[in-house]
C-alpha positions in Angstrom: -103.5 -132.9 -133.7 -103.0 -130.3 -131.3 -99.8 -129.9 -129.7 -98.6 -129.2 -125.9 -97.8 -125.7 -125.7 -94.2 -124.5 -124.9 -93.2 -121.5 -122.6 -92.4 -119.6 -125.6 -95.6 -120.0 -127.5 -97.5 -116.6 -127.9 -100.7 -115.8 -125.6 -103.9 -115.4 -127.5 -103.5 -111.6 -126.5 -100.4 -112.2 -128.7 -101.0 -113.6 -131.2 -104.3 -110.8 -131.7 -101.9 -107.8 -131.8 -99.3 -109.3 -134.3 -102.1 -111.8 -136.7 -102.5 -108.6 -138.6 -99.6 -107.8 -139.3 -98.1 -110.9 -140.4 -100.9 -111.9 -142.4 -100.5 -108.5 -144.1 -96.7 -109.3 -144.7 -97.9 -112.9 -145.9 -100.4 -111.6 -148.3 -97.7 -109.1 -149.7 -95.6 -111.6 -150.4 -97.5 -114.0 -152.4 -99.0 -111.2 -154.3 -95.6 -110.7 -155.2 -94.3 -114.6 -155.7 -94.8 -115.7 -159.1 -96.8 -118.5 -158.3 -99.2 -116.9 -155.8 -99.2 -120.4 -153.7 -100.3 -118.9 -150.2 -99.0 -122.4 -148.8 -100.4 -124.0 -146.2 -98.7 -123.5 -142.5 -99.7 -122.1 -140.1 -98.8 -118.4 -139.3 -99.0 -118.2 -135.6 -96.9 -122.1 -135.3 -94.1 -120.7 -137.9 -94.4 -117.5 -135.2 -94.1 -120.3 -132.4 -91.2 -121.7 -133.8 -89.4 -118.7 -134.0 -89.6 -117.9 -130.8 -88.8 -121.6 -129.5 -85.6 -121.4 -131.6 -84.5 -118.1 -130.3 -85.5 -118.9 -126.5 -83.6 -122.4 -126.4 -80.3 -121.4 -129.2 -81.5 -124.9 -131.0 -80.6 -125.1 -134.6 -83.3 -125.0 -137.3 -82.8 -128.5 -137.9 -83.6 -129.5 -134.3 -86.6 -128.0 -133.1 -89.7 -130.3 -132.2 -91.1 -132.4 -134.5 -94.4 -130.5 -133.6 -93.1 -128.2 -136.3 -91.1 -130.6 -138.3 -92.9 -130.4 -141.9 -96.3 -130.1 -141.0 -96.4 -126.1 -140.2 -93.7 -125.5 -142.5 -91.8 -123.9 -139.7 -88.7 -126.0 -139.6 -87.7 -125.8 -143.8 -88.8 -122.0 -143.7 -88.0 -121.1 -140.4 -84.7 -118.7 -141.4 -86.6 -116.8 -143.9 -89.0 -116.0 -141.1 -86.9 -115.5 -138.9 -84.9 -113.0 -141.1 -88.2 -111.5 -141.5 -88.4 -110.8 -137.5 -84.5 -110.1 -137.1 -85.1 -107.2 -139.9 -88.1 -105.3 -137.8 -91.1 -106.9 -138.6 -93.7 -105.5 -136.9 -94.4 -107.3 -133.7 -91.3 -108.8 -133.4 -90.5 -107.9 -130.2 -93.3 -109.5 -128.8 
């Protein structure tokens, strides 16, 4: 089901610059997990949450429930957002 976006979802002109890069970083890191489970959210609503999360101040716990399991953004959200704190490219988006 698709969601309503918020102000602080990416554009499609976005998304397009930093998809590359993130699914890059993604790839990386299951090569590397010792499972090599890709999962299954979705990169550009984990990216979404982010954002949200830093544009509002609301804790992990508390964002949407547009996120809430489903995208996995929510239960993995400060490893990502570690991830963008540290420079990942396209970050600053």
């Amino acid at each position: 089901m698709k969601r309503e976006p918020y102000p602080s979802d990416l554009s499609d002109t976005q998304w397009a610059l930093i998809e590359p890069m993130i699914t890059a970083w993604k790839q990386d890191r299951v090569a590397r997990s010792a499972t090599g489970d890709p999962g299954s959210c979705d990169l550009r609503e984990v990216v979404n949450a982010i954002f949200y999360q830093n544009r509002t101040g609301c804790q992990w716990r508390y964002l949407p429930h547009a996120w809430a399991n489903g995208h996995g953004a929510a239960s993995g959200g400060p490893s990502w957002a570690s991830a963008v704190a540290l420079g990942l490219p396209g970050s600053a988006v």
